[in-house]
N, C-alpha and C positions, 0 to 999 in steps of 0.2 A: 265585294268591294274592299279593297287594300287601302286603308289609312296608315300613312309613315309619320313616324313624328318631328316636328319639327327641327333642323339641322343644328337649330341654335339648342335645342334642349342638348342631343348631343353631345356638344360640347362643354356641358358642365362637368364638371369635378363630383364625382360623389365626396360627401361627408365622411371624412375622416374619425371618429370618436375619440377621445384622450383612453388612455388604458386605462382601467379599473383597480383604487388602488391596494387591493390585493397583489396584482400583477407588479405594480411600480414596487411595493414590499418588497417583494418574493426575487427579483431581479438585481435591484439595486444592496440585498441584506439590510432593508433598513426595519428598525422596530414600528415605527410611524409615520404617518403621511398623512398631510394634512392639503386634498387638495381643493384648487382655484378656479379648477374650470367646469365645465358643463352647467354652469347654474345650479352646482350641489351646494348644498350648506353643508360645510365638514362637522360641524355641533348640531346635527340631526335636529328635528322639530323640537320646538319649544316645548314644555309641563303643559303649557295652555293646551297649543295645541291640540295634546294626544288627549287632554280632556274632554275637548272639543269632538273628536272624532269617536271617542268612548262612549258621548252622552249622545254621540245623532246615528250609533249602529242600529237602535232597534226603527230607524226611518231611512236606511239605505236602499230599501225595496221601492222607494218611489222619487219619481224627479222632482228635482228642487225647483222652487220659484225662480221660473226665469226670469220673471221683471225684479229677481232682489229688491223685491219693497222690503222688508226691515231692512236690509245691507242701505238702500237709498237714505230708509228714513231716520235713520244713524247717523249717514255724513253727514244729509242736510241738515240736521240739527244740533251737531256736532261744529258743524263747518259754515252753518249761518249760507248754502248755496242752496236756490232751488233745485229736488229730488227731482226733476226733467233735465237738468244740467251733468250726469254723471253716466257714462260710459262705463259697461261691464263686458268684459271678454275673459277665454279660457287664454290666457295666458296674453304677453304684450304681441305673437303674431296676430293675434286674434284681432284686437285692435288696433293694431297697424290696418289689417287689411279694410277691416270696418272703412276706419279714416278715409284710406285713397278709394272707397267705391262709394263713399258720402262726397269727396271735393275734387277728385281727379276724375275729368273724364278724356274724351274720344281729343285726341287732339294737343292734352296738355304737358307739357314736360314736366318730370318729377326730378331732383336732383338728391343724388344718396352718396354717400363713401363707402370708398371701396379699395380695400375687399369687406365687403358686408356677409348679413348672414341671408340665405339663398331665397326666403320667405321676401325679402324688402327690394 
């Protein structure tokens, strides 16, 4: 059985990536580059952070609490919201898609701008 994929798939554009900027350096002779796109932070993680990530290497060997009870019980008490009130995803497509398979269904129109990114 021969499945084809859809005509409209297609017709999308693959993802283009920004050059890496060793590349933009190395091309333009420049000493430094500071850049804007890909969702990089050009001042790399935080102190906190890598302390963060220092003090939870010897619990990498097992998966995290997917219901984030402490990450919940933090906001909510932080932020005075019920801890059933907060949405966690691996990143915002994550919860993007969450959202529209919680309140879009068979039937409904969604309205986005465009040009978006391919997820939305």
């Amino acid at each position: 059985m021969k499945k084809s994929v859809k005509k409209s798939v297609l017709k999308v554009s693959p993802y283009i990536p920004g050059k890496p900027v060793e590349e933009v350096k190395r091309e333009l002779r420049l000493k430094s580059v500071i850049k804007l796109a890909s969702n990089e932070n050009s001042f790399g993680p935080s102190p906190k952070a890598k302390q963060a990530v220092q003090k939870s290497l010897d619990r990498l060997y097992r998966y995290p609490d997917g219901g984030c009870f402490k990450l919940r019980k933090c906001l909510s008490d932080e932020l005075h919201i019920p801890a059933d009130q907060f949405i966690f995803g691996n990143g915002s497509d994550e919860v993007i898609v969450m959202a529209v398979r919680a309140f879009v269904g068979e039937g409904d129109e969604v309205v986005i701008a465009k040009p978006s990114f391919l997820i939305y």
